[in-house]
MARRODO-828200 format. One record per residue (C-alpha): x, y, z; residue number from 1. Coordinates in nm, 2 decimals. Each point is the difference from the previous one (the first is absolute). Example, Ala and Ser with C-alpha at 12.3 -4.5 7.8 and 13.67 -1.06 7.14 Angstrom:
BEGIN
{{1.23 -0.45 0.78} 1}
{{0.14 0.34 -0.07} 2}
This chain:
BEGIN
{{-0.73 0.70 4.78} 1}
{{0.22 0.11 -0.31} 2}
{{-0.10 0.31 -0.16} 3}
{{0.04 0.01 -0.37} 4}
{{0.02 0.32 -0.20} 5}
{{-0.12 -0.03 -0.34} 6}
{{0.11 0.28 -0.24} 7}
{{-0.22 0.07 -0.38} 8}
{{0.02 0.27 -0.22} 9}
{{-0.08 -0.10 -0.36} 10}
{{-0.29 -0.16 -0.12} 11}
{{0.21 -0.31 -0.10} 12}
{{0.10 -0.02 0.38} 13}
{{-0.32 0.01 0.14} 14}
{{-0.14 -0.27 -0.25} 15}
{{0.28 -0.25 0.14} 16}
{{0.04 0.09 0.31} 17}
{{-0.40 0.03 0.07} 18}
{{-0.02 -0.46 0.06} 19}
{{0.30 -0.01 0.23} 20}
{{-0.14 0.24 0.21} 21}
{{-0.33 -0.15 0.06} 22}
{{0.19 -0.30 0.04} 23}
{{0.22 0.12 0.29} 24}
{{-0.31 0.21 0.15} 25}
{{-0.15 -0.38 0.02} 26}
{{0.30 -0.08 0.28} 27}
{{-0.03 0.02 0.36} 28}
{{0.40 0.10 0.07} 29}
{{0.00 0.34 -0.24} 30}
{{-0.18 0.32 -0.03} 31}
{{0.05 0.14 -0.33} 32}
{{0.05 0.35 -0.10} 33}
{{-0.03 0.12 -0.36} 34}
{{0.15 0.30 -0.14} 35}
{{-0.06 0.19 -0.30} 36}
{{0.25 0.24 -0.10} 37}
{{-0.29 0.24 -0.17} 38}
{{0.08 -0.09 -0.43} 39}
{{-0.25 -0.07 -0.20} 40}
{{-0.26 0.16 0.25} 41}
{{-0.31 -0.07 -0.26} 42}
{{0.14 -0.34 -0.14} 43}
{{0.09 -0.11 0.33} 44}
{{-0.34 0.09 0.22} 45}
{{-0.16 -0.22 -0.26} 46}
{{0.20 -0.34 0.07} 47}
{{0.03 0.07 0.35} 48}
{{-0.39 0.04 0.00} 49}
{{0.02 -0.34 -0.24} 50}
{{0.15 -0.20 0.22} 51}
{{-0.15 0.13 0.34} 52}
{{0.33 0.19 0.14} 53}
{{-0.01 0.25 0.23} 54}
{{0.39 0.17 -0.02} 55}
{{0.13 0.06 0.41} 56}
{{0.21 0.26 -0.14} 57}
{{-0.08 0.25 -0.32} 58}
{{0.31 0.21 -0.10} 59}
{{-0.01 0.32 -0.18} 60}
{{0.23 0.02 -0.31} 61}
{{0.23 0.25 0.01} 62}
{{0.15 0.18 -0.35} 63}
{{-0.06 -0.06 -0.39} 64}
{{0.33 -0.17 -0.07} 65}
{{0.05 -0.40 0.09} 66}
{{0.36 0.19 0.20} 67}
{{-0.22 0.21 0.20} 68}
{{-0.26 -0.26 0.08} 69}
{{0.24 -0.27 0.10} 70}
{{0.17 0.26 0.25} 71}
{{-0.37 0.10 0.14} 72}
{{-0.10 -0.38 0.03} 73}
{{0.30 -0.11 0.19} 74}
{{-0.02 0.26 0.26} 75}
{{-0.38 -0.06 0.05} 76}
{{0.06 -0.41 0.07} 77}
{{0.29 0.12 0.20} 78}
{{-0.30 0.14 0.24} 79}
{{-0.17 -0.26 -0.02} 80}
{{0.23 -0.24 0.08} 81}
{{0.10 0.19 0.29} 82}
{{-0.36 0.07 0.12} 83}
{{-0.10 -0.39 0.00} 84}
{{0.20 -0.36 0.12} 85}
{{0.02 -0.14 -0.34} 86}
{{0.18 -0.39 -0.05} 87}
{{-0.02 -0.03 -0.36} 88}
{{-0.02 0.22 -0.29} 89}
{{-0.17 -0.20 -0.34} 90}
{{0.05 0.21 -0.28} 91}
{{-0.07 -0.14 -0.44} 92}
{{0.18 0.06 -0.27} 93}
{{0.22 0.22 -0.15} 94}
{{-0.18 0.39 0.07} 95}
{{0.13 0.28 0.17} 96}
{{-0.23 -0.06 0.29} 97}
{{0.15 -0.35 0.01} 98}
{{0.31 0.15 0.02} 99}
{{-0.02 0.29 0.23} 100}
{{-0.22 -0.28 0.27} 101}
{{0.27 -0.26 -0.03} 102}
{{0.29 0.30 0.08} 103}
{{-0.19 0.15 0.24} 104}
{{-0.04 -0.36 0.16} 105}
{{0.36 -0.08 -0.04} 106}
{{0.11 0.32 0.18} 107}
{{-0.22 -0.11 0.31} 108}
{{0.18 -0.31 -0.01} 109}
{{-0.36 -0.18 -0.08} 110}
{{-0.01 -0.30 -0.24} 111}
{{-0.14 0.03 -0.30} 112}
{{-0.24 -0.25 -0.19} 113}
{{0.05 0.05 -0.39} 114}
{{-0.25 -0.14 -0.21} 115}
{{0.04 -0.07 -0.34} 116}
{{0.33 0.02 0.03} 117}
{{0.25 -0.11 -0.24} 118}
{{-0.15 0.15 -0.33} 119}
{{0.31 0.10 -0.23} 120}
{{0.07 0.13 -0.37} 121}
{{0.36 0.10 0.13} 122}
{{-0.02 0.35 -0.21} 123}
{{-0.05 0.28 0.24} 124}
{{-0.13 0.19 -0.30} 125}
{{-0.33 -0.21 -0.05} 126}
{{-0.23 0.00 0.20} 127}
{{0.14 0.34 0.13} 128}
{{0.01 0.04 0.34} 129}
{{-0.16 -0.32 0.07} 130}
{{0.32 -0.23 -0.07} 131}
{{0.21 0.19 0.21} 132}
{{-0.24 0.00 0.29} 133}
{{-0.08 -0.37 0.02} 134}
{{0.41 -0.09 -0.02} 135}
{{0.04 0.31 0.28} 136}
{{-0.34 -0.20 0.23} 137}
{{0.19 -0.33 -0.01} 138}
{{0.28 0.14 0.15} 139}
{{-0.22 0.09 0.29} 140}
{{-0.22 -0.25 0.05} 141}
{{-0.03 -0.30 0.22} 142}
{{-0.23 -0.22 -0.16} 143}
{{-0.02 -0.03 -0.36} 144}
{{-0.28 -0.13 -0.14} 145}
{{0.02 -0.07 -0.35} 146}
{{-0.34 -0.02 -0.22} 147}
{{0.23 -0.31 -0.24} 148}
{{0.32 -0.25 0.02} 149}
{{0.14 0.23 -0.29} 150}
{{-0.04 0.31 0.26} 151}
{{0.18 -0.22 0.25} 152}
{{0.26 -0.12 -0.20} 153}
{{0.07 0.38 -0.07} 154}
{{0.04 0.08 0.40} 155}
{{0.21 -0.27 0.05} 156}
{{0.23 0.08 -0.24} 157}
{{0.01 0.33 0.16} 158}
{{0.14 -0.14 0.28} 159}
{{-0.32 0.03 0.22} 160}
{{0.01 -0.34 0.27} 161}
{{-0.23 -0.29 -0.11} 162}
{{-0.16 0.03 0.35} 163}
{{-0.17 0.34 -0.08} 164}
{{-0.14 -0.09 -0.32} 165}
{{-0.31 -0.14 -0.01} 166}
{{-0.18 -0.09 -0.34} 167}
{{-0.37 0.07 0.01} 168}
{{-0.17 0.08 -0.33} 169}
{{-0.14 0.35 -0.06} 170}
{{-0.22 0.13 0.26} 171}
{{-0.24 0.16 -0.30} 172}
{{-0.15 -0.34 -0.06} 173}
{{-0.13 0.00 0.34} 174}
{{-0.15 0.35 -0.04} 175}
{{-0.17 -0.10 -0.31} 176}
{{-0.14 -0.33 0.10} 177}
{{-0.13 0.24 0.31} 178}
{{-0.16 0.27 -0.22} 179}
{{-0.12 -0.24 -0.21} 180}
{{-0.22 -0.17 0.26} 181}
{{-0.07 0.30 0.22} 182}
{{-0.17 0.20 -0.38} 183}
{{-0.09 -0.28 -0.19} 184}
{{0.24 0.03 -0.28} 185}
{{0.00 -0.24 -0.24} 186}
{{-0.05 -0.05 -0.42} 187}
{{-0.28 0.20 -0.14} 188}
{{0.08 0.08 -0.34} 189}
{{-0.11 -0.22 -0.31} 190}
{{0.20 -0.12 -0.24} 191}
{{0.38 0.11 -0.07} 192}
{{-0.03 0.27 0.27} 193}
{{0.22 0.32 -0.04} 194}
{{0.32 0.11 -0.07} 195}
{{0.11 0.17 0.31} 196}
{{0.29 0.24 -0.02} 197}
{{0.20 0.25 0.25} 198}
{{0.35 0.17 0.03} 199}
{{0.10 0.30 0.20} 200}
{{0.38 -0.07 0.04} 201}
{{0.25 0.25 -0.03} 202}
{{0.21 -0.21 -0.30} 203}
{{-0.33 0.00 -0.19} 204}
{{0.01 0.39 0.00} 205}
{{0.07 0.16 -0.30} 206}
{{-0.01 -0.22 -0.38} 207}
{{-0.08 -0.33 0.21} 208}
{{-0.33 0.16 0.04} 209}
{{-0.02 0.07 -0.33} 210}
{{0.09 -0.26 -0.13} 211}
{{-0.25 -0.22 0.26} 212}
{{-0.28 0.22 -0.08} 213}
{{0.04 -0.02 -0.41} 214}
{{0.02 -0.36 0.10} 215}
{{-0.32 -0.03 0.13} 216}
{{-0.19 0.24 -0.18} 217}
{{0.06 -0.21 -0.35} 218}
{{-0.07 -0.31 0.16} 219}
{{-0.32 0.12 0.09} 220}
{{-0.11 0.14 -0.32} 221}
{{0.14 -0.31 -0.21} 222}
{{-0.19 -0.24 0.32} 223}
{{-0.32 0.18 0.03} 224}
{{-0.15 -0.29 0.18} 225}
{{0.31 0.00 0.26} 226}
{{-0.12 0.22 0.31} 227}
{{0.25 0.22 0.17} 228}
{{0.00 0.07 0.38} 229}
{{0.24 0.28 0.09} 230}
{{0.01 0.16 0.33} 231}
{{0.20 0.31 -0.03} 232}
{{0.29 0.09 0.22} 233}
{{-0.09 0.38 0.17} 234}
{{0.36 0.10 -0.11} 235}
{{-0.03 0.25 -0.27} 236}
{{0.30 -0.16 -0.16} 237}
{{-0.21 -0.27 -0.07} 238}
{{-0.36 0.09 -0.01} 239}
{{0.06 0.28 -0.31} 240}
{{0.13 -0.17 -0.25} 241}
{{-0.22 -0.34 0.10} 242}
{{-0.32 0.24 -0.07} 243}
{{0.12 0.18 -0.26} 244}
{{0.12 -0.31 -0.19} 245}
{{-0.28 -0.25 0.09} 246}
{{-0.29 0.19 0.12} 247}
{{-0.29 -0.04 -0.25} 248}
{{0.07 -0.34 -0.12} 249}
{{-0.33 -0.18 0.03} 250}
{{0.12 -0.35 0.16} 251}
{{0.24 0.18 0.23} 252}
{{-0.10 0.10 0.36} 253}
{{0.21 0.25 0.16} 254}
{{-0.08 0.06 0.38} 255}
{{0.16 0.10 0.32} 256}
{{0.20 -0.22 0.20} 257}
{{-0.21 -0.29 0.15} 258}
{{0.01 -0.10 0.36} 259}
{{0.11 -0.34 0.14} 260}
{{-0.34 -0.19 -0.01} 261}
{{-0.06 0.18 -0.35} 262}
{{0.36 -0.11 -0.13} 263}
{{-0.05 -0.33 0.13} 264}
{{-0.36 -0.02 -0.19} 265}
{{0.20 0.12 -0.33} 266}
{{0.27 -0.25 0.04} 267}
{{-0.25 -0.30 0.02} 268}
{{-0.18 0.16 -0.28} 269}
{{0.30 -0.02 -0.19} 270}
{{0.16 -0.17 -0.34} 271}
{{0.32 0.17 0.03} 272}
{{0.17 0.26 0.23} 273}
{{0.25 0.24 -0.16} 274}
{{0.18 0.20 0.27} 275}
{{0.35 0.08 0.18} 276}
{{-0.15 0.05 0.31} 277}
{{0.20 -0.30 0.27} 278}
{{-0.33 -0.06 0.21} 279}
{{-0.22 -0.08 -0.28} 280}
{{0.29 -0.26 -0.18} 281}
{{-0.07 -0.19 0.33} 282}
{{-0.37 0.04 0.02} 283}
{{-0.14 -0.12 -0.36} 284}
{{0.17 -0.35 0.07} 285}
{{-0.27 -0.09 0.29} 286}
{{-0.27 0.08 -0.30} 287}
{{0.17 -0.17 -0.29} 288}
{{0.06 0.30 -0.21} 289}
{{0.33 0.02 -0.19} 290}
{{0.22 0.31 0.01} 291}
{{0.17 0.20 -0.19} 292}
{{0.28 0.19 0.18} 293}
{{0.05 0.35 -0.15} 294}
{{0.36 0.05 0.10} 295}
{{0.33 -0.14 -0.04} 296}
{{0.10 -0.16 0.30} 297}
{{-0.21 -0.12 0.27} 298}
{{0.10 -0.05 0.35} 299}
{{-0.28 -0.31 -0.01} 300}
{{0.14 -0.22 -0.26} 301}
{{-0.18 -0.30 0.17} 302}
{{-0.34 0.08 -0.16} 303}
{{0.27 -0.04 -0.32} 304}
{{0.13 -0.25 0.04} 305}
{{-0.32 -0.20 0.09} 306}
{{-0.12 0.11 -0.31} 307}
{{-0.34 0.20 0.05} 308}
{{0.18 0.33 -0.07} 309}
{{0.22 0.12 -0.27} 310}
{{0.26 0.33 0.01} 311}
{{-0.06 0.19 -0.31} 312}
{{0.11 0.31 0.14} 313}
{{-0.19 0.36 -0.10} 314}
{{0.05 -0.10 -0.41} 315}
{{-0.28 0.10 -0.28} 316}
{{0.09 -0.29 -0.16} 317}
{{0.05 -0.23 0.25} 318}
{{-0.35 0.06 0.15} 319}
{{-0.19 -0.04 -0.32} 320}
{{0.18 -0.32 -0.10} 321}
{{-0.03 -0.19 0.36} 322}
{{-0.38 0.11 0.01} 323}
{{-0.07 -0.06 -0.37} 324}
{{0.16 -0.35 0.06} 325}
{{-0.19 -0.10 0.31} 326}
{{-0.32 0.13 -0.19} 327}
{{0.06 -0.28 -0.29} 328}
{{0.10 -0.25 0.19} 329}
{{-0.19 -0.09 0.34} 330}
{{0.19 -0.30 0.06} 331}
{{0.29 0.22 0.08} 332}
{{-0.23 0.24 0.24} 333}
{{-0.12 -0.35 0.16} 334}
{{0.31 -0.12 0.09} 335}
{{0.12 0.35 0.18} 336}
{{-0.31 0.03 0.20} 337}
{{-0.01 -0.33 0.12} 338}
{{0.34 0.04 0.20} 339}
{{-0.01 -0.05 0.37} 340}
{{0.10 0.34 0.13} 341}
{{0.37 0.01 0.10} 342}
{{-0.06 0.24 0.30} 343}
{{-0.19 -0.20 0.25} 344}
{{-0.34 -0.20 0.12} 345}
{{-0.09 0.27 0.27} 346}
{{0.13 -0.13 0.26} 347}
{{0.33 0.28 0.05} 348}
{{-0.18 0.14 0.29} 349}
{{-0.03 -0.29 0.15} 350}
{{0.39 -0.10 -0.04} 351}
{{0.11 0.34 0.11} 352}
{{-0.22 -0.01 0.31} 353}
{{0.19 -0.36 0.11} 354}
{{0.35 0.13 -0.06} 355}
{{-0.07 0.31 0.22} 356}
{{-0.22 -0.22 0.25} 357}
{{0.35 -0.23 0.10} 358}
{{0.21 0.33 0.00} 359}
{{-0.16 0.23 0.15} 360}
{{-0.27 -0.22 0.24} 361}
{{0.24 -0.31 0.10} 362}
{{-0.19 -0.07 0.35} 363}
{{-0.32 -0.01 -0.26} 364}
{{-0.14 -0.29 -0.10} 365}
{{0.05 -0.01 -0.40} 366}
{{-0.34 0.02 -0.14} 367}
{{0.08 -0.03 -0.37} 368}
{{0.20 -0.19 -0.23} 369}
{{0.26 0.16 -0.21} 370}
């Protein structure tokens, strides 16, 4: 029997990390443990609750600062680790709990499962800390398990062995094509459907939101027929200026941030998603709805480069051309939303599972196919 350690802190975490463990809960050789390392308490009970987890381990964060929480998180795995046999830490992505669960792994001279690895923009600057803390994970880990063949070309020109790297497609397919069918989401609206937007990241701050906001707001009132979906980041960074600038405008609805199912629904409600949040550049693809990416760079140019999203960066102008054009023309909108989606056909989970099957259960019989 292996025992695999699980470790989730963000909400982003959970969502991708939720299929593979009820795909490795399914085995007769492991017991599974999740962790959650205590961010995001609200955001996080919710999409545990969503997709039936129960957490083994709950920790308690420690300090205001992301310094004084990494210190408090690493000494509270530490225990855990020492409290409980453990033969494989899984961590996702490119947080600080990522981070702190693939050190602390590393330091009990545990292997370390890294999914979604491989994810770059090579400037340590954007997306700040996240870029530094995926390159810093895939110096730990032992399996490396790359959502695209663009993330694995990126490991292996880092030097990590071909062996290790193992190309899977993005583990949030599975978890939508799971939510889906477990709350019955599909296409509701009539007609066009909505425009759905979001930001919250820190390089929007400032004149970006602004200059998003102003965006939007004149759209609107030269559109009136275009309907406006915005779930509001909590940050009040964000959330002042967005209701100061576009609360009151009729055919705009402004409400707090949505939950996975109700995020899912929006998405397949959808005519166009204008965002900067990673997840949801990955997640509008499985519903057909074209993006536009509010930032600069992207560390998911595949969505790009397929040609169902666009990087317009956090521009006045830029926003209310690409949505004015897609509005006049619906050919153009047609042929973004009818691109396969470049991150996966839900079956990650499954190709994840066979990989760690042959390494870490040889005398097992394999029971899936990579």
């Amino acid at each position: 029997m292996q025992d695999i350690l699980i470790v989730s802190g963000t909400r982003p975490e959970i969502i991708k990390l939720a299929p593979l463990y009820h795909a490795l809960c399914s085995l007769v050789w492991t017991r599974v443990r999740w962790l959650h390392t205590g961010q995001h308490e609200e955001m996080a009970c919710q999409m545990l609750n969503c997709f039936a987890i129960r957490p083994d381990f709950v920790l308690q964060r420690e300090g205001s600062t992301l310094r004084e929480f990494s210190a408090g998180c690493r000494r509270q795995i530490d225990q855990v680790l020492q409290q409980h046999a453990c033969s494989l830490v899984i961590v996702q992505g490119d947080t600080e709990s990522a981070f702190v669960g693939a050190l602390a792994a590393f330091y009990h001279g545990l292997p370390v499962a890294h999914v979604e690895a491989g994810l770059r923009t090579y400037n340590l600057a954007r997306p700040f800390p996240e870029e530094g803390l995926r390159q810093m994970i895939s110096r730990l880990a032992r399996f490396h398990f790359p959502p695209t063949a663009r993330s694995r070309l990126a490991l292996q020109a880092e030097g990590i062995a071909d062996d290790a790297v193992h190309v899977t497609g993005n583990t949030v397919v599975d978890a939508q094509h799971w939510a889906c069918h477990r709350h019955g989401v599909q296409r509701r609206a009539t007609g066009r459907g909505h425009l759905l937007v979001t930001f919250h990241r820190r390089e929007s701050w400032g004149d970006g939101v602004f200059d998003i906001c102003n965006a939007i707001a004149d759209l609107a009132r030269q559109q009136p027929e275009l309907k406006v979906l915005f779930p509001v980041h909590r940050n009040p960074v964000v959330r002042e200026p967005v209701q100061d600038l576009l609360g009151g405008i009729g055919n705009i609805e402004l409400c707090d941030p949505l939950d996975y199912v109700e995020m899912q629904q929006a998405l397949a409600d959808a005519w166009l998603l204008l965002t900067d949040s990673g997840g949801l550049q990955e997640e509008a693809p499985t519903f057909g709805v074209p993006v536009l990416v509010l930032r600069d760079e992207t560390e998911r140019p595949e969505a790009v480069q397929a040609g169902c999203a666009l990087l317009i960066g956090p521009s006045y102008e830029a926003i209310v051309l690409h949505v004015n054009r897609l509005l006049a023309d619906p050919h153009a909108h047609r042929r973004m939303a009818q691109v396969q989606s470049p991150f996966g056909d839900g079956q990650a989970c499954r190709r994840i599972v066979a990989v760690l099957e042959r390494q870490l259960a040889p005398a097992m019989p394999i029971s899936l196919a990579a």
